[in-house]
GULUM-593293 format. One record per residue: residue number from 0; residue in three letters; x negated, y negated, z of N, C-alpha, C in turn. Coordinates in nm, 2 decimals, padded with zeros to 4 digits. Example, Ala and Ser with C-alpha at 12.3 -4.5 7.8 and 13.67 -1.06 7.14 Angstrom:
# residues 2
NODE   num   residu       nu       nv       nw      cau      cav      caw       cu       cv       cw
NODE     0      Ala   -01.32    00.57    00.78   -01.23    00.45    00.78   -01.32    00.33    00.78
NODE     1      Ser   -01.28    00.22    00.71   -01.37    00.11    00.71   -01.29    00.00    00.79
//
This chain:
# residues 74
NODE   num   residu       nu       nv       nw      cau      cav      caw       cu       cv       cw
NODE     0      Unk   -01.37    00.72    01.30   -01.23    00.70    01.34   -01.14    00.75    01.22
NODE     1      Unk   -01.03    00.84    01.25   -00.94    00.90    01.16   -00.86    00.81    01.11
NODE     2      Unk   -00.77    00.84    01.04   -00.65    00.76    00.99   -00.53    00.76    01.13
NODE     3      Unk   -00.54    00.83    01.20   -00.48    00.89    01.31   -00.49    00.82    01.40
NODE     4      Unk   -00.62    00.78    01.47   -00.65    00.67    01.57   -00.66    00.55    01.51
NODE     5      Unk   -00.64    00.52    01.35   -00.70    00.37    01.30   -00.57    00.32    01.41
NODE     6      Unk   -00.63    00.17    01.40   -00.49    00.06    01.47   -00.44   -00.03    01.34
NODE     7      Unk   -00.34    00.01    01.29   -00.30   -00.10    01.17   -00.20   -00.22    01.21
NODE     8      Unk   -00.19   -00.28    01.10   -00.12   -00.38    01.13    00.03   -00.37    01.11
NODE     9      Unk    00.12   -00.47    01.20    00.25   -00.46    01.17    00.36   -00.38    01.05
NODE    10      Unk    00.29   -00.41    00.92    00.38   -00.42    00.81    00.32   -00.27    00.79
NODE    11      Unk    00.19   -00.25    00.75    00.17   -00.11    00.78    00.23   -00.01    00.83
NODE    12      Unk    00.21   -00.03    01.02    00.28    00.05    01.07    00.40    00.07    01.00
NODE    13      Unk    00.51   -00.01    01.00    00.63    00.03    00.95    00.61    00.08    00.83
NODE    14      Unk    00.59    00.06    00.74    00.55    00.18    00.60    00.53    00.30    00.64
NODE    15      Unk    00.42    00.30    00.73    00.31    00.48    00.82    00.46    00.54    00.86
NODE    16      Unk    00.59    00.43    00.92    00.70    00.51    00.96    00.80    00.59    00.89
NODE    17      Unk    00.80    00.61    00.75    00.85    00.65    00.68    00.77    00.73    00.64
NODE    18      Unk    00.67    00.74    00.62    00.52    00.81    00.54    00.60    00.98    00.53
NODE    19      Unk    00.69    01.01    00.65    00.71    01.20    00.68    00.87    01.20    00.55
NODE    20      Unk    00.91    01.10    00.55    01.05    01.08    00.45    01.02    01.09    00.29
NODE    21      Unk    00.88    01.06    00.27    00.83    01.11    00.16    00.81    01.21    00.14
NODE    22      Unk    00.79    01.37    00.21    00.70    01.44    00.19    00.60    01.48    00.13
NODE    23      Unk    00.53    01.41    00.07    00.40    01.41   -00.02    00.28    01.30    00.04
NODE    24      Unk    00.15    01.30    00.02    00.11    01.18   -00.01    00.13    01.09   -00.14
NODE    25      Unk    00.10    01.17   -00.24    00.14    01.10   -00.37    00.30    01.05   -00.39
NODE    26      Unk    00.39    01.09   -00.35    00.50    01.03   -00.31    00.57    00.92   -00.21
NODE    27      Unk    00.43    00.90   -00.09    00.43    00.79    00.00    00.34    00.68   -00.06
NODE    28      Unk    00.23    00.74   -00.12    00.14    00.62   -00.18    00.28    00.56   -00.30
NODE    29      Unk    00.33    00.61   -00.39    00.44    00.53   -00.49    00.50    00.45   -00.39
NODE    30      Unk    00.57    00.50   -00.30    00.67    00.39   -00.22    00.58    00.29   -00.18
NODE    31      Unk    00.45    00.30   -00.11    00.41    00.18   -00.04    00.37    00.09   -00.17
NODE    32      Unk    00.27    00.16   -00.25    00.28    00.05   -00.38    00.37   -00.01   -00.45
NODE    33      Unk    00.53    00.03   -00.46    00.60   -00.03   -00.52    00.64   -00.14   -00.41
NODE    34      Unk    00.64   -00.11   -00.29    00.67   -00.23   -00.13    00.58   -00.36   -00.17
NODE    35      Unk    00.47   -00.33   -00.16    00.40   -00.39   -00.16    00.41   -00.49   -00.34
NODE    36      Unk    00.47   -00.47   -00.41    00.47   -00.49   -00.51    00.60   -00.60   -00.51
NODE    37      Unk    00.69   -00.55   -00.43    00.83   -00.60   -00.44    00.80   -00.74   -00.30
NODE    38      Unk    00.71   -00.70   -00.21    00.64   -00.78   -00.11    00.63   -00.90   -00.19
NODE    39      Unk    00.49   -00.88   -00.26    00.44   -00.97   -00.31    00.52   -01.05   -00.39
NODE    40      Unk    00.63   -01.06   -00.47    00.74   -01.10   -00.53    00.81   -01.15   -00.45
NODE    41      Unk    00.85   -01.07   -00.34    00.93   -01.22   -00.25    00.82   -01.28   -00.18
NODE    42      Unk    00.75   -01.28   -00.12    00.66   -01.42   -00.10    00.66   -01.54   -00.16
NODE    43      Unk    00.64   -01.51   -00.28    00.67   -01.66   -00.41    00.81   -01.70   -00.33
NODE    44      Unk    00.88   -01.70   -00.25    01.02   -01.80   -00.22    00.94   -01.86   -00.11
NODE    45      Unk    00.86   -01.85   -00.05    00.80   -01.88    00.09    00.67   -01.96    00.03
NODE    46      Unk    00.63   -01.98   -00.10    00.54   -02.07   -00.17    00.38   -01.97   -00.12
NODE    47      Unk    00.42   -01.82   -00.11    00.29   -01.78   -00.10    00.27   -01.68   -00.25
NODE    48      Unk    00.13   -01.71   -00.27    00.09   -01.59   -00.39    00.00   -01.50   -00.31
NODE    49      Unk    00.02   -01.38   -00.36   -00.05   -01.25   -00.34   -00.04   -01.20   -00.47
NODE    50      Unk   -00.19   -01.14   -00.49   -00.25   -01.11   -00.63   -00.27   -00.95   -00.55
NODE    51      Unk   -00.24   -00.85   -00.68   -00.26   -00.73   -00.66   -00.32   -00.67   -00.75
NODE    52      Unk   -00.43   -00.59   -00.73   -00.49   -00.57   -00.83   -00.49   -00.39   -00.80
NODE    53      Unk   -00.50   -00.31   -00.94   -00.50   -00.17   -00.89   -00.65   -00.17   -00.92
NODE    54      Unk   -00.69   -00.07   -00.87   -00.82    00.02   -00.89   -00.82    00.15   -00.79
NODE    55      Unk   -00.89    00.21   -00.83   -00.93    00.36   -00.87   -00.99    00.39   -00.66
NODE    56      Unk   -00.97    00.47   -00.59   -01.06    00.44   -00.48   -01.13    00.58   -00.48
NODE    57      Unk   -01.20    00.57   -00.43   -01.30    00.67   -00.42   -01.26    00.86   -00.43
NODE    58      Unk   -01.22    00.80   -00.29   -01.13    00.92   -00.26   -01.07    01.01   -00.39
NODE    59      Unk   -00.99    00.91   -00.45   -00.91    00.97   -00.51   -00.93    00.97   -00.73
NODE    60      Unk   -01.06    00.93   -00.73   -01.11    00.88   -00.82   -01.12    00.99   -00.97
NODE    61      Unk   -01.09    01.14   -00.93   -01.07    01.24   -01.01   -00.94    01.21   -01.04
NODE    62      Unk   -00.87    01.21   -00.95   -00.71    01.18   -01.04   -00.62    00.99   -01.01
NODE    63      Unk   -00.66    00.97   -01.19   -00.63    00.88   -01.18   -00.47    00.85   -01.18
NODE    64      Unk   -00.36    00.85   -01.14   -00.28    00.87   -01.13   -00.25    00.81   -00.99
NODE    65      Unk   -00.36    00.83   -00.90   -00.31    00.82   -00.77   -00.40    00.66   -00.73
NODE    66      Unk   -00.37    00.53   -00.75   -00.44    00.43   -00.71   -00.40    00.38   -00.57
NODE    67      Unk   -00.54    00.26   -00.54   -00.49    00.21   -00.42   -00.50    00.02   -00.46
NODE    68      Unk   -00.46   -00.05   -00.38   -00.43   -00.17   -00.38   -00.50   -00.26   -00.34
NODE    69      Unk   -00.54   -00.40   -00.41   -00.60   -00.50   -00.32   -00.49   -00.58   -00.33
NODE    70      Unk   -00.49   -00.65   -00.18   -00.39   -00.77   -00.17   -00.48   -00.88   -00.09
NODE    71      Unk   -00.49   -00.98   -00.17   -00.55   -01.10   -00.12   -00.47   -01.23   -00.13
NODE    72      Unk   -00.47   -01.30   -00.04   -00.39   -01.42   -00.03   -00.50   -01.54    00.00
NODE    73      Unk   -00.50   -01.64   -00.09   -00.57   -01.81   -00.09   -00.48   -01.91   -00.04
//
């Protein structure tokens, strides 16, 4: 399955819908990580925590510059 046919989730999708307003990938990955970052910060009003952790993903593991995200909620 491609990135193309994957089925994502809500909040995704809408990120994926800007994805062409970046023109880059490495300029779409900054925006979703910084979202995701500013996400997780408003949550705490709604008494949820989301821990984000970076690391290195495979893919992209020669250039470290370009991370991807874990977001887990307890």
């Amino acid at each position: 399955m491609t990135n193309d046919e994957k089925m994502y989730g809500e909040l995704m999708s809408f990120l994926l819908q800007r994805r062409l307003h970046h023109g880059t990938d490495e300029r779409f990955r900054a925006y979703v990580a910084e979202s995701v970052k500013v996400l997780a910060r408003d949550l705490r009003d709604f008494g949820l925590e989301v821990a984000v952790e970076k690391r290195s993903a495979p893919s992209v593991a020669r250039r470290p510059e370009l991370n991807s995200f874990s977001v887990g909620c307890e």
